[in-house]
ROPA-736936 format. One record per residue (C-alpha): y, x, z. Coordinates in steps of 0.1 Angstrom, whole numbers, padded with zeros to 4 digits, always signed. Example, Ala and Ser with C-alpha at 12.3 -4.5 7.8 and 13.67 -1.06 7.14 Angstrom:
-0045+0123+0078-0011+0137+0071
! end
This chain:
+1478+0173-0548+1512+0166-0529+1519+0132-0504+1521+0100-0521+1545+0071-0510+1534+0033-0523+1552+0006-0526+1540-0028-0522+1567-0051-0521+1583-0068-0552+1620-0063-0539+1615-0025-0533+1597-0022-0567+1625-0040-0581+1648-0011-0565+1632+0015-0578+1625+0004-0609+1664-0003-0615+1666+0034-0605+1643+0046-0624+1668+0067-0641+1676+0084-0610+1644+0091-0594+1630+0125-0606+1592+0121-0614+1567+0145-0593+1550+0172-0615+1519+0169-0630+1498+0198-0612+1484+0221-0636+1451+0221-0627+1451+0181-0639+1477+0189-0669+1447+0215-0681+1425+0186-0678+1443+0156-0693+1461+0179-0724+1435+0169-0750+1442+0132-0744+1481+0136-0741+1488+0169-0750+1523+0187-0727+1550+0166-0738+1541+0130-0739+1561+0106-0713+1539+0110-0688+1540+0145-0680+1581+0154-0686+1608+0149-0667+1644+0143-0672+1667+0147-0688+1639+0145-0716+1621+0121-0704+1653+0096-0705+1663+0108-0736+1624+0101-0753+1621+0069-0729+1658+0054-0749+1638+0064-0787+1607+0045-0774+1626+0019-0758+1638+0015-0796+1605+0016-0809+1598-0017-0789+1629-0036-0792+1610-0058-0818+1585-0077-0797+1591-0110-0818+1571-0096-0847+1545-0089-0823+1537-0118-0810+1516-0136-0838+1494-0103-0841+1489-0111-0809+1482-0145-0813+1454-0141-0838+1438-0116-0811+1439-0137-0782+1427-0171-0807+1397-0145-0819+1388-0136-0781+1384-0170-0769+1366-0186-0799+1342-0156-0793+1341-0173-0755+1337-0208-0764+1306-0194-0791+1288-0171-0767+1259-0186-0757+1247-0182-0718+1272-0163-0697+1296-0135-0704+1316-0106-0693+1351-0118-0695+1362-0081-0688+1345-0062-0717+1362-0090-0744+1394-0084-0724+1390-0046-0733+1382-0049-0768+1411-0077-0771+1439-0055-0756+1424-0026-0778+1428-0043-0810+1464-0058-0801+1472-0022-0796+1460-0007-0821+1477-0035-0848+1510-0028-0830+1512+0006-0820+1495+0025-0846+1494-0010-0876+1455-0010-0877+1428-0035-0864+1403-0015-0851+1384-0046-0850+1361-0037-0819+1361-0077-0807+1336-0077-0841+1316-0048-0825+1333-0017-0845+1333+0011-0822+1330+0042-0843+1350+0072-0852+1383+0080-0834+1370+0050-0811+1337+0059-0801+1356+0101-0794+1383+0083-0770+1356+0060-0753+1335+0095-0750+1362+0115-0738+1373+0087-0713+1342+0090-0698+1333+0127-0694+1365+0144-0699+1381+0133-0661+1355+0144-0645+1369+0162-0610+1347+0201-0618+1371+0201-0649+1401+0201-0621+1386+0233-0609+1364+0248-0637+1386+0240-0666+1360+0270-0686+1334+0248-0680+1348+0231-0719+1340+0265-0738+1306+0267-0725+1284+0266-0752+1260+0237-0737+1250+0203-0760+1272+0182-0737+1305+0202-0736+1299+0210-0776+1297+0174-0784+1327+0169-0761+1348+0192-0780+1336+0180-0813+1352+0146-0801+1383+0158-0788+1388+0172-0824+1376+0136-0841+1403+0122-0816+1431+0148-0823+1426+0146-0861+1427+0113-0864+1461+0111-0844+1477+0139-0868+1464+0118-0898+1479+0086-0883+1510+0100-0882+1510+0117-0916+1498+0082-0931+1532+0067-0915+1553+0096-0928+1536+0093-0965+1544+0054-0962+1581+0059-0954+1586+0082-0981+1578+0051-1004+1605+0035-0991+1584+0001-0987+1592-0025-0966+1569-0032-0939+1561-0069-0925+1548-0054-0890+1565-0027-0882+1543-0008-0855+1557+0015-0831+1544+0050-0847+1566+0041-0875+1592+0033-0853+1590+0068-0833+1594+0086-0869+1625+0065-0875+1637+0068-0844+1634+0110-0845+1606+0118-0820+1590+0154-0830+1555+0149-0847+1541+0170-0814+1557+0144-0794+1543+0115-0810+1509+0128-0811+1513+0131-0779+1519+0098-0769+1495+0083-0796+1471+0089-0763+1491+0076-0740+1490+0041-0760+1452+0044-0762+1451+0050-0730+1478+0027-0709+1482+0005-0737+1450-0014-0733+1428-0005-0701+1462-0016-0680+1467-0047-0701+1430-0057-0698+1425-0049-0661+1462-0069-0656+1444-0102-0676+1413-0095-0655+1433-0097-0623+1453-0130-0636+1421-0148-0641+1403-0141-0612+1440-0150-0592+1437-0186-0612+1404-0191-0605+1410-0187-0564+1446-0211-0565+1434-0240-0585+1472-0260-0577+1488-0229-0596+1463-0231-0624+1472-0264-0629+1508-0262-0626+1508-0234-0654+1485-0257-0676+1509-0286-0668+1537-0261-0681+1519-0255-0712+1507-0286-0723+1546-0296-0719+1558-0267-0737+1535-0270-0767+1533-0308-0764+1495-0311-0755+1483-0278-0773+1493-0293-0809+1521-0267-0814+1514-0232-0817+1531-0205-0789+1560-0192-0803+1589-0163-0787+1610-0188-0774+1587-0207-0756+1575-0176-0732+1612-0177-0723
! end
């Protein structure tokens, strides 16, 4: 592991972040690339450097240019989540329906599929990633990366999911390749699709399919998590943002649309 320098202020984040093109990223040891390949594979975004990594951070920057057509998707998630919290009886774990929430807005606009967890589905390539979440980053694997070929119960199963996981991400991307071969037109375009069009490698793709499973929701949720717990100690800036809102959507009777988040 080498030194680490954080930064906690906004107007230095700011500078970097304006930079970012600039600022050469810190290689990902081996030891912890050996450990986090299955997930993201050698040559996703978060292991290259430039001048690839501007080069596949402009295509992906593509791939999102569209977040109008995302925002109703999300919409419907966020409408689902709270009637779930208004019909919950006794109390609940804001935090776990966060999670499923930002998994299913995720999986509907990166990958155009509802994995429909905030309804309790958890199974297949779902139930492998929440498995290898959990026992794949474990810190022996940093230094006994072997320990995965042993042929144990627990390390068999793990491998068995890392192929459920993998597969499914090579089928998702040979589902998008059949459909643009049709030549349809697509209502939501997600941002797998988009990659293909955009001419990221299949490899790379896959690569990043776990990169969006990964930072695509847990991030998101643990932001949310943050955000409420931040409104529930400044009760003068809750209000001021509900004050905003009820303006904005004239008392709750019009629904959010892009313009308004202006």
């Amino acid at each position: 592991m080498a030194p680490t320098v954080s930064f906690s202020q906004p107007e230095d984040v700011k500078e970097i972040l304006k930079k970012v093109n600039e600022i050469e990223k810190t290689k990902v040891p081996d030891a912890i690339a050996d450990v986090i390949s299955p997930l993201f594979g050698k040559s996703s975004i978060l292991q290259i450097n430039n001048p690839t990594w501007h080069e596949h951070r402009s295509l992906m920057d593509k791939s999102i240019v569209n977040t109008k057509g995302f925002l109703p998707l999300l919409e419907k998630k966020a409408s689902q989540c709270m009637h779930l919290w208004k019909t919950t009886e006794g109390p609940i774990h804001i935090g776990s329906y966060l999670q499923q929430m930002t998994l299913d807005a995720m999986g509907i606009c990166v990958f155009g599929k509802d994995f429909n967890t905030l309804q309790g589905e958890t199974s297949g390539p779902l139930s492998a990633y929440n498995f290898m979440i959990h026992n794949l980053f474990q810190p022996y694997f940093m230094f006994f990366p072997w320990l995965l070929q042993i042929p144990l119960p627990h390390f068999k199963k793990l491998r068995s999911e890392i192929k459920i996981f993998d597969d499914y991400c090579w089928s998702l991307i040979d589902e998008k390749k059949r459909f643009l071969q049709t030549s349809l037109e697509n209502d939501h375009p997600d941002m797998v699709l988009s990659m293909l069009k955009n001419g990221l490698s299949d490899s790379v793709i896959r690569d990043n399919i776990g990169v969006f499973f990964f930072a695509g929701h847990e991030t998101t949720a643990s932001t949310l998590s943050w955000e409420i717990v931040m409104l529930a100690k400044h009760p003068e800036v809750f209000k001021k943002l509900k004050d905003e809102m009820i303006k904005v959507t004239s008392n709750f009777s019009q629904p959010i649309d892009f313009e308004m988040l202006k």
